[in-house]
LOVORO-646122 format. One record per residue (C-alpha): residue number from 1; x negated, y negated, z. Coordinates in nm, 4 decimals, padded with zeros to 6 digits. Last residue first. Example, Ala and Ser with C-alpha at 12.3 -4.5 7.8 and 13.67 -1.06 7.14 Angstrom:
{2,{-01.3670,00.1060,00.7140}} {1,{-01.2300,00.4500,00.7800}} 
//
This chain:
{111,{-11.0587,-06.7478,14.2597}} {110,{-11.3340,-06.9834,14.2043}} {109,{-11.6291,-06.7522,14.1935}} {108,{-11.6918,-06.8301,13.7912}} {107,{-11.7088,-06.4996,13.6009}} {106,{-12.1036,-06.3470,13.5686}} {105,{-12.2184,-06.2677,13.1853}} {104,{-12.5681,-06.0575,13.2395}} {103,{-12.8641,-06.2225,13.0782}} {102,{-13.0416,-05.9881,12.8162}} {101,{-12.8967,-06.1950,12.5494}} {100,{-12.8314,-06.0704,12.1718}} {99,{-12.9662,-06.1487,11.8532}} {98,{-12.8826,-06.1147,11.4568}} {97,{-13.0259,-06.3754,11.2513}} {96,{-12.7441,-06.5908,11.0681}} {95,{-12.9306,-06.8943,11.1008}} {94,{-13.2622,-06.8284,11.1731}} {93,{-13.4098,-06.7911,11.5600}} {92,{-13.7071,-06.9360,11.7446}} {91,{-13.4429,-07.0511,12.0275}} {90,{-13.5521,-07.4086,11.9706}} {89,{-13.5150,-07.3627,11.5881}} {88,{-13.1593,-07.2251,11.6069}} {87,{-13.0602,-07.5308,11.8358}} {86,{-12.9491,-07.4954,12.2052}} {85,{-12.6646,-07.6550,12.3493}} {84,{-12.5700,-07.6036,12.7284}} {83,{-12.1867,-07.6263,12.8460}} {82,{-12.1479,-07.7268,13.2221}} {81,{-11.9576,-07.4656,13.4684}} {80,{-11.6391,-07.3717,13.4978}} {79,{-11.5383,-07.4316,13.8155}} {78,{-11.7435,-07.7336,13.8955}} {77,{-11.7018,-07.8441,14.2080}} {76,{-11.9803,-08.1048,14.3277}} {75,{-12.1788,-07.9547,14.5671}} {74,{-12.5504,-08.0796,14.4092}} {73,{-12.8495,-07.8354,14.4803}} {72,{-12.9170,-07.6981,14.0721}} {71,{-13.2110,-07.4785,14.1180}} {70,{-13.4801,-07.6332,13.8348}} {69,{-13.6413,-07.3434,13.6016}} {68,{-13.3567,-07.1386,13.5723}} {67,{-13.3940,-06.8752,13.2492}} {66,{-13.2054,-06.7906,12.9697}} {65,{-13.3390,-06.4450,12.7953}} {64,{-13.3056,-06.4071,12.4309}} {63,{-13.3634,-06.0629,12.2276}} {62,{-13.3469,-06.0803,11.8535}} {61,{-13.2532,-05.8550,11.6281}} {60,{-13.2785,-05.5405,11.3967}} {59,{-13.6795,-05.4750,11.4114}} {58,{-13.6905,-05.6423,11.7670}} {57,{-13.8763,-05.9322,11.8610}} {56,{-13.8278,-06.1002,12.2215}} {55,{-13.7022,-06.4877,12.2573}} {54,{-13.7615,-06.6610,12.6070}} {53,{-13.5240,-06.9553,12.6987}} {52,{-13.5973,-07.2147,12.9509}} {51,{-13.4192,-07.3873,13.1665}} {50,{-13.3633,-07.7207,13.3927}} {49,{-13.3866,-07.9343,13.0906}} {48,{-13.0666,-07.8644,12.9728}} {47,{-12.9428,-08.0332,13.2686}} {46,{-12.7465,-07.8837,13.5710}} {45,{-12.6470,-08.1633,13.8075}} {44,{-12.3087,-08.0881,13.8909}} {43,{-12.2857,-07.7642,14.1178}} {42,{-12.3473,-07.5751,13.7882}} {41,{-12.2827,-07.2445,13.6433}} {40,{-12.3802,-07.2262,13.2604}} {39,{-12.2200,-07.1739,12.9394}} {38,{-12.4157,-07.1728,12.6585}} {37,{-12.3612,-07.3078,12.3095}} {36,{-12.5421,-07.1843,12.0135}} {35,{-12.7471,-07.2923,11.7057}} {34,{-12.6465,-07.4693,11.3991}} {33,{-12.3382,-07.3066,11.2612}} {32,{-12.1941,-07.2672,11.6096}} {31,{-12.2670,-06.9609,11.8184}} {30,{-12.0594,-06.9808,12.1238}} {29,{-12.1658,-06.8327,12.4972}} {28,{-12.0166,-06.7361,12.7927}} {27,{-12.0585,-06.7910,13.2214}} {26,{-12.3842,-06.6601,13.1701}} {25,{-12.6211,-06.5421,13.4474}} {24,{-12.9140,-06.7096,13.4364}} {23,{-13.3027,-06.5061,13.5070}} {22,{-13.4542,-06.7142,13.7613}} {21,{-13.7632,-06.8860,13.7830}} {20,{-13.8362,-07.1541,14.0557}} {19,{-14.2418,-07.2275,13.9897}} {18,{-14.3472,-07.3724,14.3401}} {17,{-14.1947,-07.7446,14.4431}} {16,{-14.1113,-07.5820,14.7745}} {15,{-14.4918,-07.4555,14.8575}} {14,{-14.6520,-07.8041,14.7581}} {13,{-14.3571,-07.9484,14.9802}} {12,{-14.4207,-07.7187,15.2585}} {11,{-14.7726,-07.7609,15.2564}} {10,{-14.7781,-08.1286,15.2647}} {9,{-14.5200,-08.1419,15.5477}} {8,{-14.7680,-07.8930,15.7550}} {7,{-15.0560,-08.1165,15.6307}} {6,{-14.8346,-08.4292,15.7935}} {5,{-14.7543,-08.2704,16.1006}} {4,{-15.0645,-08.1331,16.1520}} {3,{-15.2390,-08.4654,16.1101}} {2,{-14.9781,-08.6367,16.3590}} {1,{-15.0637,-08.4010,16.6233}} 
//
């Protein structure tokens, strides 16, 4: 009984810890001279390192998609979210290049 338990609890965790990918919706975003700012939803322990970005080629831009990689689980209330910064060369793009995000912008539920 014990050795089910345990290979259930084994298979649940392996299962659990699968890839988590989900396509962000933006609270906003800034370009600064050196890359751009993203605003994120968080519950308080949203890092940087929870996404990823994905950059598609077009002949007159750029097309970026922010990704989830890490659900954030913390209830701490954070109405407007947690600010994300991303350099140019991390999101493969030039200064000045013209891009655009495929993410849709959501509004914080608060009200």
């Amino acid at each position: 009984m014990k050795m089910l338990l345990l290979s259930s609890l084994i298979f649940w965790a392996s299962f659990h810890a699968e890839a988590y990918e989900m396509k962000e919706g933006l609270m906003g975003y800034m370009t600064r001279p050196d890359g751009i700012e993203i605003q994120v939803q968080s519950g308080g322990c949203t890092r940087k390192e929870d996404f990823k970005i994905t950059t598609e080629d077009f002949q007159a831009f750029k097309e970026l998609t922010l990704y989830r990689t890490r659900p954030d689980e913390c209830l701490a209330f954070v109405p407007w979210g947690t600010v994300l910064f991303f350099s140019h060369q991390e999101l493969g793009l030039k200064s000045g290049e013209n891009f655009h995000f495929a993410n849709t912008i959501r509004i914080s539920n608060v009200w």
